[in-house]
N, C-alpha and C positions, 0 to 999 in steps of 0.2 A: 770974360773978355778973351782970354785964351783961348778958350774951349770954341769961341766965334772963329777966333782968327785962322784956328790951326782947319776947323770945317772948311771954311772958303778956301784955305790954301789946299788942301785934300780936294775940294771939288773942281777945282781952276786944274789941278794938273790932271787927276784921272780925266777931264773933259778933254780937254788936250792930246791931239791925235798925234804922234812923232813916225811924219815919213821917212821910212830909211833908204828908201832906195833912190835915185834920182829917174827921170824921163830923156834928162839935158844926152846928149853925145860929149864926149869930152876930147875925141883929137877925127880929123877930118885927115887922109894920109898926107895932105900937104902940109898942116901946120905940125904932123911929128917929123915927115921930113928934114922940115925945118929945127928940131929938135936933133935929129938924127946927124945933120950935118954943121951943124954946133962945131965952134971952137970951144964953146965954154963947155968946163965937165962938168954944171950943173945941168946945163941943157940935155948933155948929153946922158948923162945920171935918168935923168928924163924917162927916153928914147931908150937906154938899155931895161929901166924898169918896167914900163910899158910893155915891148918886146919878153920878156922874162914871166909877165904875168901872163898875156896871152898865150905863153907857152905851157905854163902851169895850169891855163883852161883847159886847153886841150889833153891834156894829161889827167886830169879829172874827172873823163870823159872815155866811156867805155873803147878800151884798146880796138875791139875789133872794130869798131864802129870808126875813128880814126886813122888807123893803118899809119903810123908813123914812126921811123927810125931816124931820130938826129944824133949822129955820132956825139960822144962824151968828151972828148978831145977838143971838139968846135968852142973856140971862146966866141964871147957874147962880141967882143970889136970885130968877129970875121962876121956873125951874123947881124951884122947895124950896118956894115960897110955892104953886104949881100941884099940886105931891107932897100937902104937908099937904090942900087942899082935896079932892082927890081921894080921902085916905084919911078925911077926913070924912064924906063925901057917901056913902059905902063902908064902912061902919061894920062890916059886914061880914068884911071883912078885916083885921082887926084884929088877930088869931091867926094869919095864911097869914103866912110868911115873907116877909121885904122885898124879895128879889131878885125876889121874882114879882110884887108888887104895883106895884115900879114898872115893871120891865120891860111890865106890862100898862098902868100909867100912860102909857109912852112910843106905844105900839102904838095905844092908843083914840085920841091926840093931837097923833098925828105919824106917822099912817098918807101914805103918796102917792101921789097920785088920780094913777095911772096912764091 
């Protein structure tokens, strides 16, 4: 009976496909804005981690292909309050997905003059 039960549990989970990646979008730049401009610091926890991983994509990502110099100095609350104004000024983008918004935030603003 064992020897049954443990077969069907072995063949239930190797049949069993685990997607790891997802399809879904997870911030449109208007609902991180909205993250962004948070009083609350979980919200805002949010929005710096966000910002921080897309930054660590890029940096993942072959140097020359990139071209980016962001000074070491810059705290993440001068670059969340420079995000928000960007995707103000950019109203535009308000519907394009956040990884591209800032990623294009970082690019327009920390391009280097080679």
């Amino acid at each position: 009976m064992v020897k049954l039960f443990c077969a069907i549990f072995l063949s239930v989970l190797i049949s069993n496909k685990t997607l790891a990646a997802s399809n879904n979008l997870f911030f449109t730049s208007a609902q991180l804005i909205s993250y962004c401009k948070s009083d609350n610091l979980y919200e805002q926890g949010i929005c710096d981690g966000y910002i921080i991983a897309v930054n660590d994509v890029i940096y993942s990502i072959d140097q020359k292909k990139t071209n980016l110099c962001i000074p070491q100095n810059l705290s993440i609350k001068n670059i969340r309050s420079s995000i928000i104004n960007f995707i103000i000024d950019n109203a535009e983008l308000m519907s394009v997905e956040a990884n591209k918004v800032v990623g294009k935030f970082f690019i327009n603003n920390f391009g280097c003059n080679n």
